[in-house]
C-alpha positions as a Markdown table, in Angstrom:
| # | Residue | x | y | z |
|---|---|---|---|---|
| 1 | Unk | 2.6 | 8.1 | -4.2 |
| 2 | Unk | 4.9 | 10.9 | -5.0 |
| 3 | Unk | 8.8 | 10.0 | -6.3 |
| 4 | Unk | 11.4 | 11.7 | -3.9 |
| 5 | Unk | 11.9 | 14.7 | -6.5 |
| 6 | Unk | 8.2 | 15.6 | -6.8 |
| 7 | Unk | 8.0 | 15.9 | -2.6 |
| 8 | Unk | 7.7 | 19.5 | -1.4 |
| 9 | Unk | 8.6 | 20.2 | 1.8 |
| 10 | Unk | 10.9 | 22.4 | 4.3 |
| 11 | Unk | 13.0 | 21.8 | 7.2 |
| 12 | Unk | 13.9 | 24.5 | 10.1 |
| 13 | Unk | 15.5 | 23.3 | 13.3 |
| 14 | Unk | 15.1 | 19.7 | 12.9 |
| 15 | Unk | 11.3 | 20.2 | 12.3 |
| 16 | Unk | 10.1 | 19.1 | 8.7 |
| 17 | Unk | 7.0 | 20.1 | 7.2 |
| 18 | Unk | 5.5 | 19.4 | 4.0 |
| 19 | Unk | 4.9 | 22.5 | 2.0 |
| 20 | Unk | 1.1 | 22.0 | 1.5 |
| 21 | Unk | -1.4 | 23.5 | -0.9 |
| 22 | Unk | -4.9 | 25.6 | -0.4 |
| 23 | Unk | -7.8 | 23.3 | -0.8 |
| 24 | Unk | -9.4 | 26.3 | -2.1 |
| 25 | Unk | -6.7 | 27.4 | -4.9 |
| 26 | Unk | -8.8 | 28.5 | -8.0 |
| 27 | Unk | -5.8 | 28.1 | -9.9 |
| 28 | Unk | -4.5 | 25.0 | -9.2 |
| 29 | Unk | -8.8 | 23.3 | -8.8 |
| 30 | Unk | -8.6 | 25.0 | -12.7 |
| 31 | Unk | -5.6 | 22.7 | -13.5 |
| 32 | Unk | -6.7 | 19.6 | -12.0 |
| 33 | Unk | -9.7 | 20.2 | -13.7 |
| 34 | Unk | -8.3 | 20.3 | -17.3 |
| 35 | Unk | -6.0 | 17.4 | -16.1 |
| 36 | Unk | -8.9 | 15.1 | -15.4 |
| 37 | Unk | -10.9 | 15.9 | -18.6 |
| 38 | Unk | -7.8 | 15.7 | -20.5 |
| 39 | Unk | -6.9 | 12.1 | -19.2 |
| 40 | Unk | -11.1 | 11.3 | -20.3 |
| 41 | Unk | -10.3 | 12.2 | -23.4 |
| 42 | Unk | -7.4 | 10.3 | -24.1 |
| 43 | Unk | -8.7 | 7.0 | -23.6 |
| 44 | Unk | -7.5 | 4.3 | -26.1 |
| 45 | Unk | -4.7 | 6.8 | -26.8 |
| 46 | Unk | -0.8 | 5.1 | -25.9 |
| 47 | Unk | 0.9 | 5.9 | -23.1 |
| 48 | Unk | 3.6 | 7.6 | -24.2 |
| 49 | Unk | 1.0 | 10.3 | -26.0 |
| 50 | Unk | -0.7 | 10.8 | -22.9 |
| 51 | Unk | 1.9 | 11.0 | -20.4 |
| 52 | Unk | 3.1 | 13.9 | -22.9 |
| 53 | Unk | 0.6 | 16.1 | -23.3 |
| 54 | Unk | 0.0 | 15.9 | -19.2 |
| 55 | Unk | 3.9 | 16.8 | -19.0 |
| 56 | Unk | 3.8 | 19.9 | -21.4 |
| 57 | Unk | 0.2 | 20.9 | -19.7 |
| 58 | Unk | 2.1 | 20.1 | -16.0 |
| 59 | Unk | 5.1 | 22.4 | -17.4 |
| 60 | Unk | 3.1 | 25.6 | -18.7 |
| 61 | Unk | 1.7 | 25.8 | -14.6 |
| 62 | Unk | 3.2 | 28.7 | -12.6 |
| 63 | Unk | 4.1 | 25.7 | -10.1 |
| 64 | Unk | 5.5 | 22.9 | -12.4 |
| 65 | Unk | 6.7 | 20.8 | -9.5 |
| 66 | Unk | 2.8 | 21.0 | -8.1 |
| 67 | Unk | 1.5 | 20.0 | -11.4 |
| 68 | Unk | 3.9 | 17.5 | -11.8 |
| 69 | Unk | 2.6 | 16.2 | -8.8 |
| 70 | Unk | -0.9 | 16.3 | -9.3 |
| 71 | Unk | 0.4 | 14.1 | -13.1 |
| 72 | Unk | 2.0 | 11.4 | -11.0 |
| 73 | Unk | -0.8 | 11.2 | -8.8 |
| 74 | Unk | -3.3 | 10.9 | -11.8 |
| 75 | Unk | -1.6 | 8.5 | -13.8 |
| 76 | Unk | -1.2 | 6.1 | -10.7 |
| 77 | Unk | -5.4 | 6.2 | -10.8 |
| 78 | Unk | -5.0 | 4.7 | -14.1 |
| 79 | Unk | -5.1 | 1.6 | -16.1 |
| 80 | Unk | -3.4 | 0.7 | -19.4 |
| 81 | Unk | -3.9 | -2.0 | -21.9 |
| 82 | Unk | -1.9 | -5.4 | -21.1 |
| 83 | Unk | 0.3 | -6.6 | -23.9 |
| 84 | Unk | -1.4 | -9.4 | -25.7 |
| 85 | Unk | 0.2 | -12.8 | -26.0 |
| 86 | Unk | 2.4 | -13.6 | -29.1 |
| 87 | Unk | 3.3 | -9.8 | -30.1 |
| 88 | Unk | 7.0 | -10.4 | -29.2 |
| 89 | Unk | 7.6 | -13.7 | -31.3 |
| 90 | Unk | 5.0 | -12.0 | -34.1 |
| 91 | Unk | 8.0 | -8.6 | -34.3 |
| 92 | Unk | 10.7 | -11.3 | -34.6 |
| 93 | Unk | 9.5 | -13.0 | -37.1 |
| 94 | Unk | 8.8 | -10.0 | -39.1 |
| 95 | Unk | 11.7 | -8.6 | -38.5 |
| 96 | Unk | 13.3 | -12.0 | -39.7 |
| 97 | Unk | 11.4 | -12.1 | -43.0 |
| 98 | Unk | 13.0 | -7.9 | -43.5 |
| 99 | Unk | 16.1 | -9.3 | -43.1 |
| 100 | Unk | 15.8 | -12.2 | -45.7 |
| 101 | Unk | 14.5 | -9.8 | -48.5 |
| 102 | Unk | 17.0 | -7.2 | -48.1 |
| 103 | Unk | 19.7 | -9.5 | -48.9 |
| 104 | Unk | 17.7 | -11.0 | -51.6 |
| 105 | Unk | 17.6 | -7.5 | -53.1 |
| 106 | Unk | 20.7 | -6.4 | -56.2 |
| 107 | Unk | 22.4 | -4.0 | -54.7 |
| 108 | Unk | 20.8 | -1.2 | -56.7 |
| 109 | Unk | 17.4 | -1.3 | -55.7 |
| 110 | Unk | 15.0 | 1.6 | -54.4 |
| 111 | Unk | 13.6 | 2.1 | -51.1 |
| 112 | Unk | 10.3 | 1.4 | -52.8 |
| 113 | Unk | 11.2 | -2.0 | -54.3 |
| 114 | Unk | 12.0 | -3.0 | -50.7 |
| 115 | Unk | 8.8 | -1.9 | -49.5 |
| 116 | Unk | 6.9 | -3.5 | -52.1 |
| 117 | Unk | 8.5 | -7.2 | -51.8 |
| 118 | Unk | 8.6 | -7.3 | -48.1 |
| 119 | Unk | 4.7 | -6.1 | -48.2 |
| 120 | Unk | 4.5 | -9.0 | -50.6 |
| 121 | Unk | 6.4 | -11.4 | -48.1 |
| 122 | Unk | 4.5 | -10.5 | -45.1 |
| 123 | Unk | 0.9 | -10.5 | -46.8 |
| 124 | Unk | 0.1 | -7.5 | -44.7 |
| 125 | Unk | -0.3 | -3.6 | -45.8 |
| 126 | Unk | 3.4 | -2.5 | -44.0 |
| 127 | Unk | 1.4 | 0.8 | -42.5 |
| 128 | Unk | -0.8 | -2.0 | -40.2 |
| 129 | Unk | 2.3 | -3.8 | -39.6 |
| 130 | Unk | 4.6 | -0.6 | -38.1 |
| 131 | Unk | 0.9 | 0.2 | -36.2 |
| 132 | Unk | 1.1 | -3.4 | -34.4 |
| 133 | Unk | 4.8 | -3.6 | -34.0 |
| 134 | Unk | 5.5 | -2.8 | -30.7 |
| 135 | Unk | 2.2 | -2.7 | -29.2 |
| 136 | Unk | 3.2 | -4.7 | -26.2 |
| 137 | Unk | 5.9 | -1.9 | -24.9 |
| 138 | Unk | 5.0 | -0.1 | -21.8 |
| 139 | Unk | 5.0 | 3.3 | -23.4 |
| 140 | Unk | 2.2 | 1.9 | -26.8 |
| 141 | Unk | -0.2 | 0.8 | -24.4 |
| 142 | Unk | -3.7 | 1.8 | -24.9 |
| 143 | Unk | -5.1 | 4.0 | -21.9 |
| 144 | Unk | -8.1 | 2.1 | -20.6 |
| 145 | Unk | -9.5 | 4.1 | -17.9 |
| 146 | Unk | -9.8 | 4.6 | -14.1 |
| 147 | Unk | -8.4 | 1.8 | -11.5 |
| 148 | Unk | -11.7 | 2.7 | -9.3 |
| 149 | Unk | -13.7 | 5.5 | -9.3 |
| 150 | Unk | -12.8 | 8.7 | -10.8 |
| 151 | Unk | -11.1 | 11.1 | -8.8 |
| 152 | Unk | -12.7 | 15.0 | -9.0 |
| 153 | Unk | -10.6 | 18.2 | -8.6 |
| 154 | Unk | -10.7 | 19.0 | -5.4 |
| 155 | Unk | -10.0 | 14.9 | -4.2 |
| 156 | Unk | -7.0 | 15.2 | -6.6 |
| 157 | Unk | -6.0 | 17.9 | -4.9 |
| 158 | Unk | -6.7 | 16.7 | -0.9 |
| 159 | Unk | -4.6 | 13.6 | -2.5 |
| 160 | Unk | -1.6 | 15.8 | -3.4 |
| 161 | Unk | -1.2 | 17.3 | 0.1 |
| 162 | Unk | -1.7 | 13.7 | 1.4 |
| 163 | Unk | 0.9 | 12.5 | -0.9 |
| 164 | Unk | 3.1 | 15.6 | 0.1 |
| 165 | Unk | 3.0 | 14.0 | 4.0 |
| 166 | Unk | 3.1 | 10.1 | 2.7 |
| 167 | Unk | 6.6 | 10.4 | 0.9 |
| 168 | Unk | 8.7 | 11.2 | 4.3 |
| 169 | Unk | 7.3 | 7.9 | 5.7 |
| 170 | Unk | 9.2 | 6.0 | 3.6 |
| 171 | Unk | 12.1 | 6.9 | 5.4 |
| 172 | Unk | 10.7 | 7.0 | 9.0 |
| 173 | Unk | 12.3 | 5.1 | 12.1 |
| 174 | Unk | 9.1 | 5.6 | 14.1 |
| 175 | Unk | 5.6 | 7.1 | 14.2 |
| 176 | Unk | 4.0 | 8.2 | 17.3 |
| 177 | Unk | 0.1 | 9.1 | 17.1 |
| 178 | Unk | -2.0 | 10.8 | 19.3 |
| 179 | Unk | -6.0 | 11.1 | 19.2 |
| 180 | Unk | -7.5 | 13.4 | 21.6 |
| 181 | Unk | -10.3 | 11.9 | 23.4 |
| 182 | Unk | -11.3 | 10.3 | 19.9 |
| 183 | Unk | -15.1 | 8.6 | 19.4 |
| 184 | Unk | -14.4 | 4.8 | 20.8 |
| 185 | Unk | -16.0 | 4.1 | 16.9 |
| 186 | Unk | -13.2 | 5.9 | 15.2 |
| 187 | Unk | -10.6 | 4.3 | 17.5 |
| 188 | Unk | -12.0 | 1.0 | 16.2 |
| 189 | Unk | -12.1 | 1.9 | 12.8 |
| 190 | Unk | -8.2 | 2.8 | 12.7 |
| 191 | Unk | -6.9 | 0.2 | 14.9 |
| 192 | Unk | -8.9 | -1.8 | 11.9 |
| 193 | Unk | -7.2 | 0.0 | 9.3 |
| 194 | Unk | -4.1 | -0.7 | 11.1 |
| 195 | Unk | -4.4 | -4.2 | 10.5 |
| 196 | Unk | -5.4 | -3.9 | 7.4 |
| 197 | Unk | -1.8 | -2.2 | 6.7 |
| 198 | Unk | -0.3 | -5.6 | 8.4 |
| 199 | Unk | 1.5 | -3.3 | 11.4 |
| 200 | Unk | 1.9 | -3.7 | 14.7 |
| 201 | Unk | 1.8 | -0.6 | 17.2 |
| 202 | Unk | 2.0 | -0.6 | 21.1 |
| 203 | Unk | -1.0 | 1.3 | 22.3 |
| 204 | Unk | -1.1 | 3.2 | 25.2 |
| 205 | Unk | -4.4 | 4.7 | 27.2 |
| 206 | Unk | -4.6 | 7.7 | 29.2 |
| 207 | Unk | -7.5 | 8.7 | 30.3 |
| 208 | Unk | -9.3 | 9.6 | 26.7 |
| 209 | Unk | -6.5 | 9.9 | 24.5 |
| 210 | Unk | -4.9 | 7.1 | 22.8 |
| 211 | Unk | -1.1 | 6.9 | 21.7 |
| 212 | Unk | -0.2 | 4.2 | 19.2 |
| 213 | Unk | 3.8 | 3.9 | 18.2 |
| 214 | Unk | 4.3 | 1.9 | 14.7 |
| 215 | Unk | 8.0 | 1.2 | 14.2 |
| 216 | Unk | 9.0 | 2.5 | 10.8 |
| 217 | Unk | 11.0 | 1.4 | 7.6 |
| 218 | Unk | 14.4 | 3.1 | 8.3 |
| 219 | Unk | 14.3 | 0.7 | 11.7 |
| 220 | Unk | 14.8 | -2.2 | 10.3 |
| 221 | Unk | 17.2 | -3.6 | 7.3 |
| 222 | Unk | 14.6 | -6.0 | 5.0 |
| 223 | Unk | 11.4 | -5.0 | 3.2 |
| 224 | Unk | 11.9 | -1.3 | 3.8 |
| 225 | Unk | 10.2 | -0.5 | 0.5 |
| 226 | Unk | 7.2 | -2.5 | 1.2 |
| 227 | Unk | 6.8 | -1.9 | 4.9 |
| 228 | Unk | 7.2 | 1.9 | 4.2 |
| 229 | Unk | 3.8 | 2.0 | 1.8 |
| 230 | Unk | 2.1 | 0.1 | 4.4 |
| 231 | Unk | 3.0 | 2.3 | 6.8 |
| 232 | Unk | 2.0 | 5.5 | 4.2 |
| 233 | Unk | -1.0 | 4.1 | 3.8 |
| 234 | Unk | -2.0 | 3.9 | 7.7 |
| 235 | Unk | -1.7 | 8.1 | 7.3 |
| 236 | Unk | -4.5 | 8.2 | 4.6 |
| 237 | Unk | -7.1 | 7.2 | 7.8 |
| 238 | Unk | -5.5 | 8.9 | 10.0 |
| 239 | Unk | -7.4 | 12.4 | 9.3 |
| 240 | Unk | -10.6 | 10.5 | 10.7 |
| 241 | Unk | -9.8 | 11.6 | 13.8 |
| 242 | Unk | -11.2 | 15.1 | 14.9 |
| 243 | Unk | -8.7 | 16.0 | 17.0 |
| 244 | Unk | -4.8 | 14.2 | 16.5 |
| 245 | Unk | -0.8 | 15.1 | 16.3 |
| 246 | Unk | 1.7 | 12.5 | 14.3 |
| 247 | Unk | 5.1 | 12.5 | 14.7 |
| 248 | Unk | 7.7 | 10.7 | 12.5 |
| 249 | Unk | 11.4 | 10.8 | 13.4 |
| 250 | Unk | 13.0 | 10.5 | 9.4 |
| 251 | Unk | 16.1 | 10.2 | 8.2 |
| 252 | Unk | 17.5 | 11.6 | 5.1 |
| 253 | Unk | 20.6 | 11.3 | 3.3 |
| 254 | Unk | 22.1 | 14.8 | 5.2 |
| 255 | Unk | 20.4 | 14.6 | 8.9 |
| 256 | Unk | 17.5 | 13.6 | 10.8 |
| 257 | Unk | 14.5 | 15.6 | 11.7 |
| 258 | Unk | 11.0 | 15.0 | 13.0 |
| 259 | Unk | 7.7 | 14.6 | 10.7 |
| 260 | Unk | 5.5 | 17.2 | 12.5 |
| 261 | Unk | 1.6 | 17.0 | 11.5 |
| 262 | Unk | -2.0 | 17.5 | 13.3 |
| 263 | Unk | -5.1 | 18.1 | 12.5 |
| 264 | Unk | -4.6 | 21.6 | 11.6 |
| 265 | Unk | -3.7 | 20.3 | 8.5 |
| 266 | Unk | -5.2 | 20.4 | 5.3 |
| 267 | Unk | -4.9 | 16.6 | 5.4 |
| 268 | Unk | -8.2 | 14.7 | 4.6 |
| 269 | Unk | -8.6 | 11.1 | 4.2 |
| 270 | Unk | -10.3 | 9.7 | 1.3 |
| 271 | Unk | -10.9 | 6.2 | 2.4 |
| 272 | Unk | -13.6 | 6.8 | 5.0 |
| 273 | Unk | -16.4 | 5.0 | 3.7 |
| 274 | Unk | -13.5 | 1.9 | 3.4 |
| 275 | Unk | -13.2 | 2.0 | 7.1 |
| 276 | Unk | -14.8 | -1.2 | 7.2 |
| 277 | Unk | -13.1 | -3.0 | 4.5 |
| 278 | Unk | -11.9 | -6.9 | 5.3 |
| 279 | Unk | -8.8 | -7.7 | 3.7 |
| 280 | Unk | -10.0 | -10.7 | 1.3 |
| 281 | Unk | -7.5 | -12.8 | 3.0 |
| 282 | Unk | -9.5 | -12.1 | 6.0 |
| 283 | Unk | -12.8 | -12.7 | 4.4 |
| 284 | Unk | -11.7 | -15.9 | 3.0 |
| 285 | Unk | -10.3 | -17.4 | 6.3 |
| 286 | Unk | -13.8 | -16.2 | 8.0 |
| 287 | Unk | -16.0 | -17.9 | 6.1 |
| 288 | Unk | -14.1 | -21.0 | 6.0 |
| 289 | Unk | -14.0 | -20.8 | 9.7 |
| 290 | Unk | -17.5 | -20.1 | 10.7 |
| 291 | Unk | -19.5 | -22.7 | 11.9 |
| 292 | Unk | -21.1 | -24.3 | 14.7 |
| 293 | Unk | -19.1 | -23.8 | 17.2 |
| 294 | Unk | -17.0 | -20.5 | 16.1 |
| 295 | Unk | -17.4 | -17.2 | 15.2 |
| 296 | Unk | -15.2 | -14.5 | 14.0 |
| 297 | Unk | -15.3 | -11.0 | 15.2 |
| 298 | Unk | -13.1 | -8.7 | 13.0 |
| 299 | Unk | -13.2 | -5.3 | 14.5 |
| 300 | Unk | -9.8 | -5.0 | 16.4 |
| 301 | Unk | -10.3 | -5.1 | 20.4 |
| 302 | Unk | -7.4 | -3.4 | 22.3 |
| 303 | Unk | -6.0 | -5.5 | 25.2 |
| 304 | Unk | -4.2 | -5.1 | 28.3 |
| 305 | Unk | -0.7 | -6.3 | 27.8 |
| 306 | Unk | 2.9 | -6.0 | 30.1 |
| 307 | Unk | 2.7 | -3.6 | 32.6 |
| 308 | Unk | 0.5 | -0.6 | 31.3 |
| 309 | Unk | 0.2 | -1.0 | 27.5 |
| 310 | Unk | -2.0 | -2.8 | 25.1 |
| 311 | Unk | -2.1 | -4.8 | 22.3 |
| 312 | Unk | -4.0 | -4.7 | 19.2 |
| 313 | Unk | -5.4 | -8.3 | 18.5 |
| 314 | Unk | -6.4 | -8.9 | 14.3 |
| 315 | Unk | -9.5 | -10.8 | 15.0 |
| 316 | Unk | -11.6 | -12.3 | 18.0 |
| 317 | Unk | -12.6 | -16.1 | 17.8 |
| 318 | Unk | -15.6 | -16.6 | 20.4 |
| 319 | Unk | -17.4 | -20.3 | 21.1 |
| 320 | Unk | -20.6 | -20.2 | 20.4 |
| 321 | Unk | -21.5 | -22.3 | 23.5 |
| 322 | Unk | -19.4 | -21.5 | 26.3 |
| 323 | Unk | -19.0 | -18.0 | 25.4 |
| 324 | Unk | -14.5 | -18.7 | 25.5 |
| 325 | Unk | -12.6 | -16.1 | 23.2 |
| 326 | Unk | -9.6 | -16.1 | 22.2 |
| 327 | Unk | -7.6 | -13.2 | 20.5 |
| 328 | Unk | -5.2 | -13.6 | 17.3 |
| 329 | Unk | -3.0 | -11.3 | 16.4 |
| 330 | Unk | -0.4 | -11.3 | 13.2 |
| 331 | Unk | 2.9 | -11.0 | 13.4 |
| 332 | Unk | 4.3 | -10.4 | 9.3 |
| 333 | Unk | 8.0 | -11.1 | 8.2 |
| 334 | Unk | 8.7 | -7.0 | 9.0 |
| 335 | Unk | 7.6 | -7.9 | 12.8 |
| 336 | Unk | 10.8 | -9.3 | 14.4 |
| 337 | Unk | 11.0 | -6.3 | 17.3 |
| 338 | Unk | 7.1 | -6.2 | 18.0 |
| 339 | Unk | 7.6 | -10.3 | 18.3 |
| 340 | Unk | 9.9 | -10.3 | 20.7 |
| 341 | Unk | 8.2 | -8.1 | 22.8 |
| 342 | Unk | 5.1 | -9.5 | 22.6 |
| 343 | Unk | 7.1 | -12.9 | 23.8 |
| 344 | Unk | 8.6 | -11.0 | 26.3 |
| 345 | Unk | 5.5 | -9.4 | 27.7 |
| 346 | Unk | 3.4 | -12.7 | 27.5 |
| 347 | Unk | 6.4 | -14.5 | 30.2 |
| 348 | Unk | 5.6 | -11.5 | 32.0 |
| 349 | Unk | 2.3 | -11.0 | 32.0 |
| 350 | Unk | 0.5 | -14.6 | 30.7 |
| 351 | Unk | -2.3 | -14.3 | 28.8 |
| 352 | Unk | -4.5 | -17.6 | 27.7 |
| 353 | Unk | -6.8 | -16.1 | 25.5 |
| 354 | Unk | -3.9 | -14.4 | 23.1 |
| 355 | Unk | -2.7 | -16.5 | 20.3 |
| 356 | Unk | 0.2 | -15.2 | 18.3 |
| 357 | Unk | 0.2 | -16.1 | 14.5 |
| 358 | Unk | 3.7 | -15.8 | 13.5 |
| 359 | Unk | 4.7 | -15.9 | 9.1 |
| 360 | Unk | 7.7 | -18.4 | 9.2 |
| 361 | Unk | 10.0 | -15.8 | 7.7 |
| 362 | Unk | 10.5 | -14.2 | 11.1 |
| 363 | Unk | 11.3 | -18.4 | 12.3 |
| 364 | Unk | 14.8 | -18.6 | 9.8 |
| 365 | Unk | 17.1 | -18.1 | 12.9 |
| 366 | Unk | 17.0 | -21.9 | 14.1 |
| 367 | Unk | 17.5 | -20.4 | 17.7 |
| 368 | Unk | 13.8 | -18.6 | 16.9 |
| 369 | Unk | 12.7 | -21.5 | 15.4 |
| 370 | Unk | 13.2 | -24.1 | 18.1 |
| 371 | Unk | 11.8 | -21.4 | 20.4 |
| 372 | Unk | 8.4 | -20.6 | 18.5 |
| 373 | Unk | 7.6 | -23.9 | 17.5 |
| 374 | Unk | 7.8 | -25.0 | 21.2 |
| 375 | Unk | 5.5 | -22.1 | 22.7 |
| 376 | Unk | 2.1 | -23.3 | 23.3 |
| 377 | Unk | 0.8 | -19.7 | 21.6 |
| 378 | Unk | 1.9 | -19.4 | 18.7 |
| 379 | Unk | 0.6 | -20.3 | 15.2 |
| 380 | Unk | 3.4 | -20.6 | 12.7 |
| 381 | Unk | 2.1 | -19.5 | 8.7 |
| 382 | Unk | 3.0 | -18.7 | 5.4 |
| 383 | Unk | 1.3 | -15.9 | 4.4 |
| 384 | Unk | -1.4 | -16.3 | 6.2 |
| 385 | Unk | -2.6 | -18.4 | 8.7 |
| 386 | Unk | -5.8 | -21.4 | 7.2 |
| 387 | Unk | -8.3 | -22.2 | 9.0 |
| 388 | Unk | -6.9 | -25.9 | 9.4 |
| 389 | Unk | -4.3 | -25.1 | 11.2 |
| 390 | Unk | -6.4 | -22.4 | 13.2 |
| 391 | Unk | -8.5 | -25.2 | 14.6 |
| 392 | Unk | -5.7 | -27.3 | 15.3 |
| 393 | Unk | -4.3 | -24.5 | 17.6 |
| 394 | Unk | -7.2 | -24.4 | 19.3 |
| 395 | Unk | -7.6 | -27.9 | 19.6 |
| 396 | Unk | -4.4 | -27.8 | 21.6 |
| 397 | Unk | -5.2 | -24.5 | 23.8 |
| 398 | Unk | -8.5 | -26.3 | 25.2 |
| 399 | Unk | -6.5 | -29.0 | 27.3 |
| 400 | Unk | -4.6 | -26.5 | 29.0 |
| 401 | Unk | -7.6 | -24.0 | 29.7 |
| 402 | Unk | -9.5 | -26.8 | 31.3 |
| 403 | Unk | -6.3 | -27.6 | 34.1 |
């Protein structure tokens, strides 16, 4: 993700627009090239040496503010040695022992004759001791290598002008997307990925396009930080889509203006083979559900909610035997809006087969409390719901279905 500084982007009546690059920019392929092969070769060098020579490579470009960019990005795909356990109590007590033979030393002596008795104190050359001495600060960490597979020019680059349309999210009231007569498939898949971001979005039909609204960060006054990646992250699938336009209404410290992006775009997503990724949360609670008498179905199913929209379930439980479902979907401690009017739609509109799990945090107000611990469908968790207590649910629902 790119810090606020590093974002490039223009605003002309109340439109903004990131300023992109050309996928095809010899110069700038070139320099993520040399980027890439320099951050190979500096494995096992500190951090501080590396993030150095990137900076003064990033600052000889005839765009230092792209290069930067295409730095920050890079070192973000990285991992660095983690400090190793004793280092800090191992520099005080050297550090200790320094003290103690300076004072024993006559006020005369040499720099030398220091050296040479606290060498003899510590029983350890003092050129491996200033080596070790602060190996457990961020900046003398060892570069290991890649957090996940390594990244070639032109995907550093695509992730640049995805980062470039990322950063205003973090500031976004609300995000409105539309897919133009999408594949049913792809619809799937992102509604998935939408879940996998833990938001919530009221999804509308017409005809073949889809509209889905996500709330953003600057609507709400806890967990903007967090709830702003999550909602950054939902973008990088986004470019799935053939045919789509996103808008973002995003305040800034001077005005608002509207996130404008489509297809048209040199916006391309580099999670498509992860699609189909289960959350391990997810994966754990499945297979501790499964058996007999349940299944799990994890691909997203829209449903028909209120008076013309829909709602995007997390997961389908289905009865082996009789065939009953019943839908589950998540509402996270950044869900207090979408929660209220789910309730709201559910008294208008009752629905049997929808169970809402519900993270306690959004249950502090002992109004809200008293009233979701009463209702018949809802699941109250921390963190996220067990299986336990899914079957207990359940358990209850089944009385009512058979009246």
């Amino acid at each position: 993700m790119l810090t606020r500084e590093l974002l490039n982007f223009r605003t002309k009546e109340g439109v903004l627009r990131p300023t992109f690059v050309k996928r095809d920019d010899a110069a700038l392929l070139a320099l993520a090239a040399e980027l890439l092969a320099d951050l190979e070769a500096a494995k096992g060098h500190p951090r501080d040496e590396v993030e150095e020579a990137l900076a003064l490579k990033a600052g000889a470009f005839s765009r230092p503010k792209v290069a930067r960019g295409l730095v920050k990005l890079l070192l973000d795909r990285v991992l660095f040695d983690e400090a190793e356990a004793g280092v800090a109590e191992t520099r005080w007590s050297h550090l200790h022992t320094a003290v103690q033979v300076l004072r024993a030393l006559p006020p005369d002596a040499t720099l030398e004759t220091y050296d040479a008795r606290l060498e003899s104190a510590l029983g350890t050359p003092l050129g491996a001791v200033r080596e070790t001495l602060y190996v457990d600060l961020p900046g003398s960490r060892a570069l290991l290598g890649w957090d996940g597979e390594r990244l070639s020019a032109q995907e550093l680059v695509d992730r640049y002008n995805l980062a470039l349309a990322q950063g205003p999210l973090m500031g976004a009231r609300r995000l409105t997307l539309r897919a133009f007569a999408p594949e049913l498939l792809r619809v799937r898949k992102l509604l998935r990925w939408l879940k996998f971001c833990r938001l919530v979005a009221e999804v509308r039909r017409v005809g073949d396009d889809w509209t889905l609204e996500v709330e953003g960060p600057g609507a709400m006054l806890a967990l903007q930080k967090k709830y702003g990646l999550q909602l950054a992250s939902f973008l990088s699938v986004v470019p799935v889509l053939a045919h789509w336009e996103l808008t973002a209404v995003v305040d800034d410290a001077r005005r608002r203006a509207t996130l404008a992006l489509s297809d048209k775009d040199p916006l391309h997503s580099p999670l498509p083979a992860a699609l189909g990724h289960v959350p391990p949360e997810v994966a754990s609670l499945a297979s501790a559900f499964e058996d007999a008498d349940w299944e799990l179905d994890l691909t997203p199913l829209p449903r028909h909610m209120g008076a013309a929209g829909l709602c995007v379930p997390d997961l389908t439980l289905r009865h082996r035997t009789s065939g009953r479902e019943v839908a589950l979907e998540l509402f996270h401690a950044w869900h207090a809006a979408p929660l209220d009017r789910r309730l709201e739609e559910l008294r208008s509109r009752p629905d049997a087969g929808l169970l809402l799990g519900v993270d306690r945090a959004l249950a502090r107000d002992e109004g809200r409390k008293e009233t979701l611990e009463a209702h018949p469908q809802v699941l109250l968790f921390n963190g996220f719901p067990s299986a336990r207590k899914l079957r207990e649910r359940l358990a209850l629902l089944e009385p009512a279905r058979g009246k």
